[in-house]
C-alpha positions as CSV (number, residue, x, y, z in Angstrom):
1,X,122.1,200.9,78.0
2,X,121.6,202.7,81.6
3,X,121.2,206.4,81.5
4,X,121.5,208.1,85.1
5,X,120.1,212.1,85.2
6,X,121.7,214.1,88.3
7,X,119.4,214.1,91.3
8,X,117.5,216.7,91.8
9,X,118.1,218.1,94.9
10,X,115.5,218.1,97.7
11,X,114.9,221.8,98.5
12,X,114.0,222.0,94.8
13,X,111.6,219.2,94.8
14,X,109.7,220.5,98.0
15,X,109.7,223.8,96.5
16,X,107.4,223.0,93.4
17,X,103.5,222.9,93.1
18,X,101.9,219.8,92.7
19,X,101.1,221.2,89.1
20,X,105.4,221.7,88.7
21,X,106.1,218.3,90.0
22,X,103.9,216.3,87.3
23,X,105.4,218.8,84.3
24,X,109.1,217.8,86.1
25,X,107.9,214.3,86.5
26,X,106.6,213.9,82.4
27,X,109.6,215.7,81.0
28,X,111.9,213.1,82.8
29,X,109.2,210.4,81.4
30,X,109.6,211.6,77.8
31,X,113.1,211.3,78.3
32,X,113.5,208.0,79.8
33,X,110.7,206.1,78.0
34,X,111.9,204.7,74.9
35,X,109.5,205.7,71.8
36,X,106.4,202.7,71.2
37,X,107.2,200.4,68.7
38,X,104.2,199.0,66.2
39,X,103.2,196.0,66.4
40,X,101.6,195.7,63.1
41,X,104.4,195.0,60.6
42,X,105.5,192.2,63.3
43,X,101.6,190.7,63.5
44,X,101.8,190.8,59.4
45,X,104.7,189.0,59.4
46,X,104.5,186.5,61.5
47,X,100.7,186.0,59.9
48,X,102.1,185.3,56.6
49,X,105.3,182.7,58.5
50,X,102.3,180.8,59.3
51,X,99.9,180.7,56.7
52,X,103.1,179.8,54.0
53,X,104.1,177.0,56.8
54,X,100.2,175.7,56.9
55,X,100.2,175.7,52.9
56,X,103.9,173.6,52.9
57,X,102.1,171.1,55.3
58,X,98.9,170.8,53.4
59,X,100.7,170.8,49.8
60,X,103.3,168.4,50.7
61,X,100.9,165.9,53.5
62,X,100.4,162.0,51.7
63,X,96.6,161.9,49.9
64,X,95.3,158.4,50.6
């Protein structure tokens, strides 16, 4: 999904303190940015895949 915000116009830029532009500049950010996503139920997850495929191989592997 694209999401365009109007331009803001030049005059309006040049206008603005250094201070204004990075308050302008993190609102748009916050905005744009889409929210973090955690890793940690993912990691868990894909921990446990492997483990129960590691204990299928060593379970079902030929004992000479």
């Amino acid at each position: 999904e694209y999401w365009e915000r109007p331009l803001t116009p030049t005059e309006t830029l040049e206008g603005m303190s250094e201070a204004e532009l990075r308050d302008y500049l993190d609102k748009i950010a916050e905005e744009e940015v889409a929210p973090e996503v955690s890793w940690w139920p993912l990691a868990v997850i894909g921990g446990l895949g492997v483990l129960g495929v590691g204990a299928a191989i060593a379970l079902t592997a030929r004992r000479e």
